[in-house]
N, C-alpha and C positions, 0 to 999 in steps of 0.2 A: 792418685795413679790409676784410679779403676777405668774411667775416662778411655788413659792411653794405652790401655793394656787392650781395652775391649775392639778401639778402633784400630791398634795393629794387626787384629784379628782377618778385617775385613784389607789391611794392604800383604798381606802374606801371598796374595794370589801371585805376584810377583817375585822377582828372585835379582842377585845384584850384589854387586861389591859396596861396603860403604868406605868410607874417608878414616883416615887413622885418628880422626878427631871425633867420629862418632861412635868408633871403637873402642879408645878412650870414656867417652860418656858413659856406655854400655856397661862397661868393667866398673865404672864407678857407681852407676846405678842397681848393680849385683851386690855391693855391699851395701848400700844405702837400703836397697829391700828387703834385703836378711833384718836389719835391724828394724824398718816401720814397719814390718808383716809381723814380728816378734812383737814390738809395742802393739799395734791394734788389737793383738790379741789377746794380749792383755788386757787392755781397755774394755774390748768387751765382754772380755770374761767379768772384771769388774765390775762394768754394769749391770751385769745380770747375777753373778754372788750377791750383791750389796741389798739387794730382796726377793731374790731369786725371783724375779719376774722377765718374761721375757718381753713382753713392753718396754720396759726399761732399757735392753740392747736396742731395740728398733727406736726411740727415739735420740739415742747417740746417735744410730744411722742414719738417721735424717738430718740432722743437723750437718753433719759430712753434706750430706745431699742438696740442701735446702740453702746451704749459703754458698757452694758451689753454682748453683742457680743463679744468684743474686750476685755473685763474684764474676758469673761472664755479661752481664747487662753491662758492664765497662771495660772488657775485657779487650774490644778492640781498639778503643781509646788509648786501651794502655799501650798495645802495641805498635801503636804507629806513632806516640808521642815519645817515648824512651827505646832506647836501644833496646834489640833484642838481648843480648849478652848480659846489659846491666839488670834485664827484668828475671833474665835464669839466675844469675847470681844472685839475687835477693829472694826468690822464690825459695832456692836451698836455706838460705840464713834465718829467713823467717821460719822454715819449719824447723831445724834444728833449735832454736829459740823458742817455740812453740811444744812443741814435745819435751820441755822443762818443766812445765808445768807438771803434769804428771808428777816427771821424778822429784821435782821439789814436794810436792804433797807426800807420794811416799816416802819421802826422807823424814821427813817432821810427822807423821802419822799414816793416814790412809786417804785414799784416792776416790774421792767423792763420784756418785752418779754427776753432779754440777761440776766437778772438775773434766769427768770424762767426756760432756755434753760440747763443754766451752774449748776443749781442748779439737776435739775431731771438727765442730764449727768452724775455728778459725784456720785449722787444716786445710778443710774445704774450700774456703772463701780465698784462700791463696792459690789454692789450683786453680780455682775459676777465673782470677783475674789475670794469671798467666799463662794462659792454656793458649792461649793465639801466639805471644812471642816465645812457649817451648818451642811451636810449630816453626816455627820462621827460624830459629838459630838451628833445625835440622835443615832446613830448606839452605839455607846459608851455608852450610857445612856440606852436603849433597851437590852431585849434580839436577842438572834438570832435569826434572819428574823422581826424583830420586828420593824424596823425604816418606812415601811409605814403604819402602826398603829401609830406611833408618830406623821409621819408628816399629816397624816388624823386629830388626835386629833389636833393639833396645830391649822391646815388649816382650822377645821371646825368653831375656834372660831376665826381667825383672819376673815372668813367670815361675823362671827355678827358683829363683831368691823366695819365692814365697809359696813356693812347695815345701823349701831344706828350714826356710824361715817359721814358719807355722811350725813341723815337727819339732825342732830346734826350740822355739817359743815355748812350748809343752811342758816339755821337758825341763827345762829353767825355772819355770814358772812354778812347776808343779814340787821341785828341789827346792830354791831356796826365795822366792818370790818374785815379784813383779817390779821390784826397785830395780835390778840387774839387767831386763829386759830394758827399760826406759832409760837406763846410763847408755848402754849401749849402741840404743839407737841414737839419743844424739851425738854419739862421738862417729857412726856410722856415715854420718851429713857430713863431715869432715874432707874425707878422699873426694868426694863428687862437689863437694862445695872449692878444692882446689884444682881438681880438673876443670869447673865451668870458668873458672875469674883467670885460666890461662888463656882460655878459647880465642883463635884471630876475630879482631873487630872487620866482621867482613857484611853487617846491616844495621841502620840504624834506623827502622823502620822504613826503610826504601820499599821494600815489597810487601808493607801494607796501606801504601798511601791510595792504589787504583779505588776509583769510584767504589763505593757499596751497595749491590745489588738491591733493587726491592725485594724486602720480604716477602708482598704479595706474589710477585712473578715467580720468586720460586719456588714459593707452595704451592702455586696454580698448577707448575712443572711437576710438582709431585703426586699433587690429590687430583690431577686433572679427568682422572679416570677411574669410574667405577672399582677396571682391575688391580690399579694401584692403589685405592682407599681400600680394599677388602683384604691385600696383600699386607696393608701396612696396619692393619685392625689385628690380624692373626699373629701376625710380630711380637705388636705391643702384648697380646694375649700370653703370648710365651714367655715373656718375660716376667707379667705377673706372677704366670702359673709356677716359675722357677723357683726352688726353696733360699728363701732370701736370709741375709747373713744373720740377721739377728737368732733366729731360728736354729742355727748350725750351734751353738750352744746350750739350747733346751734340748734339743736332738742327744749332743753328746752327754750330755746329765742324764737323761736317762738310760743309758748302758756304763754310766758310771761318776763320780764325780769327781775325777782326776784332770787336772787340767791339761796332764798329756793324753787325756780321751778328746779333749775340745783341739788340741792341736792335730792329731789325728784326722779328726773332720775336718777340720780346716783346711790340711793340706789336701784331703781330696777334693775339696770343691774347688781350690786349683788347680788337681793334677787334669781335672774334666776340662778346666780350660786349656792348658798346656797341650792336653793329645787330642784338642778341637783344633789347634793352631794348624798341624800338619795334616790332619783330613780334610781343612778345608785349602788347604795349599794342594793336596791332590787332586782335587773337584775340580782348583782350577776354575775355568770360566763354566763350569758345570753346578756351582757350587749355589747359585740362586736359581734350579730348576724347583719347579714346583713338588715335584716327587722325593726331591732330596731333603729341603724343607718339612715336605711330609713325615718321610724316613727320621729326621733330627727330632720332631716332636713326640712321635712313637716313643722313641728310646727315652724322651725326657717324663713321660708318662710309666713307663717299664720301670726307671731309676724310683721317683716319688711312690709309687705303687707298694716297690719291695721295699726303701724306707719307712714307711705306713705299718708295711705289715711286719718287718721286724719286729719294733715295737711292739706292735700290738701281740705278738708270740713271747715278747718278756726277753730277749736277747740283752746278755750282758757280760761285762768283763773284756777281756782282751780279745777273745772271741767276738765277741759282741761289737764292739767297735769295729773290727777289722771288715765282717760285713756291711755295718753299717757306710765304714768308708767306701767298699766298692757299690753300693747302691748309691752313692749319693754322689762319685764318678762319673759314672753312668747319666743320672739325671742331669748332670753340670754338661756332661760333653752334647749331651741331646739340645739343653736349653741355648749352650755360647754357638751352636751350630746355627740352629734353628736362628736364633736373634741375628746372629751375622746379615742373614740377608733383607733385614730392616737398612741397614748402611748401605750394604753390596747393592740394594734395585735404587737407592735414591741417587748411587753414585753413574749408571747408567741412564736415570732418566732427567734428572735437571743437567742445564746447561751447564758448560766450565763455568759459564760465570755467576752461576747460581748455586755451584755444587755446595761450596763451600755454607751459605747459609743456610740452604734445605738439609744438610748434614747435621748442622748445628742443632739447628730447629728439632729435627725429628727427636735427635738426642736427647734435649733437654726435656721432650713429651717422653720418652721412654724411663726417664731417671724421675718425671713426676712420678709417672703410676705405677714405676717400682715403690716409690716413697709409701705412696701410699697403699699399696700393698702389706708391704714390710710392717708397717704402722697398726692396719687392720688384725694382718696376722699374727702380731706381738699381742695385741690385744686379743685375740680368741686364743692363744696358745695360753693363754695366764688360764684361762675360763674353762676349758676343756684339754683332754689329752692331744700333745702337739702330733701323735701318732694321727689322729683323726683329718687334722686338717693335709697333711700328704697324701694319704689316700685319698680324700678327696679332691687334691689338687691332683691326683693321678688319674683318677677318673674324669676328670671335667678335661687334662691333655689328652685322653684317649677320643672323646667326645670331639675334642679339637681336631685332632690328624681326622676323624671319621669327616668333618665338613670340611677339609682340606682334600681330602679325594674326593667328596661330590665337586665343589670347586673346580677342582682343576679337570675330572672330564666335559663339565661344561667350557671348561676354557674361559673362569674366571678370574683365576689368577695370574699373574705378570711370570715373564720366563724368559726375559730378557739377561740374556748372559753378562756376566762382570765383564767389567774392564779391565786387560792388561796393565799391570801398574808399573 
């Protein structure tokens, strides 16, 4: 779900009634997040109790990452050869069946780093292979031009779920353990696994049979120009410099070892996403100026800074967590700003009929070199204090906005306003 969350981000510019069938979705997909935001966070809690490394979160993450990758290289196969409808429906069942795993492990003992690897992989590798026909059973269910108004509405409530879900998650976890969190997620696959196998058969891959664009032609449309290879370099940079989830657990360990200290975190690095939704819905077609961009990576540099330094002054306990969470808000709403407009310039400058792959594309380079970020930084956070490495991701963002405003008074970065959606 990270995928559709991040890319509702960039269709919020717009505004619109959806269908009482994607209304429906929506309400189902509210409880189905309360429960896999409750699970994942246990999972990575797991991963990183079971040798307190935080290496060890960041290669569950990548696993998520890395077969999601390898899950969309067929991904449009799948949706032009099966229904849309029957590939959502199997999409939910397989993850409901999937996230067994877990609880079967904790039922019978403890929940292995290999268990929690194999489990988030194959998670992954289902989003990827269905991530064209979710699109398409919105598009199906939507009027025309209407499906990022659907996946906005969806996105903005599976954000609550995993606001109330992460706290919620804590708190359980931290009471009676991590078996209760994993029941409940897969009974949560339940309500949204009978909303989708109601849904009218209204595509069965009809609107993904048209020609498919050359790759080339549409990268050419994207990288064609100095301003837009230097805008989309700064992007990717942002994204790195963002404090990546594995992290978010070494972070709260150190102001405490309560696992309702790590859900605590957790939900603020949602809530950063959550109050990015509605500021860049104000921006409006304003929202990929270069100045604003500028402004989004300041604040993600200011967040990482005073996360750094908290630590580093010994902050802990209830107090301690609380500002941890609002620095790490802060950096979250700076970073889902700032990265929005890697999707929002590629959505204005490739063709309709290249959007969609130049979209895909950039994405899938943006989710590499988070990977291997995340990967790097699990590994330096095991070796030195994880306070060190945000200060100096805070300092190398500030470094960032400073060549984003020489940039743009040369007038080297792109400032071509979003699209109406």
């Amino acid at each position: 779900m990270r995928i559709r969350t991040h890319l509702s981000i960039s269709a919020l510019a717009g505004r619109g009634d959806v269908s009482p069938e994607v209304r429906r979705i929506g309400a189902a997909q509210l409880v189905s997040g309360l429960g896999s935001t409750g699970a994942s966070l246990a999972l990575y809690y797991l991963a990183f109790t079971g040798g307190g490394r935080a290496s060890d979160a960041a290669i569950a993450s990548a696993a998520w990452t890395v077969l999601y990758i390898l899950g969309t290289l067929v991904s449009r196969t799948v949706a032009v050869r099966f229904d849309h409808r029957h590939v959502f429906v199997a999409e939910v069942a397989l993850k409901a069946v999937i996230y067994c795993i877990p609880l079967v492990f904790a039922l019978i003992g403890t929940v292995s780093l290999a268990a929690v690897v194999v489990t988030l992989g194959l998670a992954g590798l289902v989003a990827g292979v269905t991530q064209p026909a979710y699109y398409e059973v919105l598009q199906d269910l939507s009027p025309p031009n209407g499906v990022a108004v659907a996946n906005a509405f969806i996105g903005s409530r599976f954000a609550v779920s995993a606001i109330v879900g992460a706290l919620a998650g804590g708190v359980v976890f931290a009471a009676v353990g991590a078996t209760w969190l994993f029941f409940v997620n897969v009974l949560s696959y339940l309500p949204l696994l009978w909303v989708v196998a109601r849904l009218p058969k209204r595509g069965s891959g009809a609107t993904s049979t048209a020609p498919r664009p050359p790759l080339g032609a549409a990268l050419k449309a994207v990288f064609g120009t100095r301003r837009m290879r230097l805008g989309i370099v700064i992007d990717l940079l942002v994204i790195v410099l963002a404090i990546p989830t594995p992290l978010l657990t070494k972070l709260a360990n150190g102001v405490g070892s309560s696992a309702t200290y790590y859900g605590i975190v957790a939900a603020a690095s949602s809530l950063g996403m959550a109050l990015a939704m509605p500021f860049l819905t104000r921006l409006k077609r304003r929202r990929t100026a270069p100045g604003v961009v500028i402004g989004c990576i300041v604040a993600l540099a200011v967040g990482s800074l005073l996360v750094g330094l908290l630590g580093a002054i010994g902050v802990s306990g209830v107090s301690g967590v609380i500002l941890l969470a609002v620095a790490i808000t802060v950096a979250f709403v700076g970073s889902y700003s700032a990265a929005d407009k890697l999707l929002a310039v590629v959505q204005v400058t490739a063709s309709a009929t290249e959007r969609a792959v130049a979209i895909a594309t950039v994405s899938i380079v943006a989710m590499a070199a988070a990977t291997v970020a995340n990967l790097v930084e699990g590994v330096l956070a095991d070796a030195i204090p994880v306070w060190w490495i945000q200060i100096v991701a805070g300092l190398l963002a500030a470094i960032l906005a400073t060549v984003g405003v020489v940039a743009k008074r040369r007038g080297w970065l792109p400032s071509e306003p979003a699209p109406a959606t």
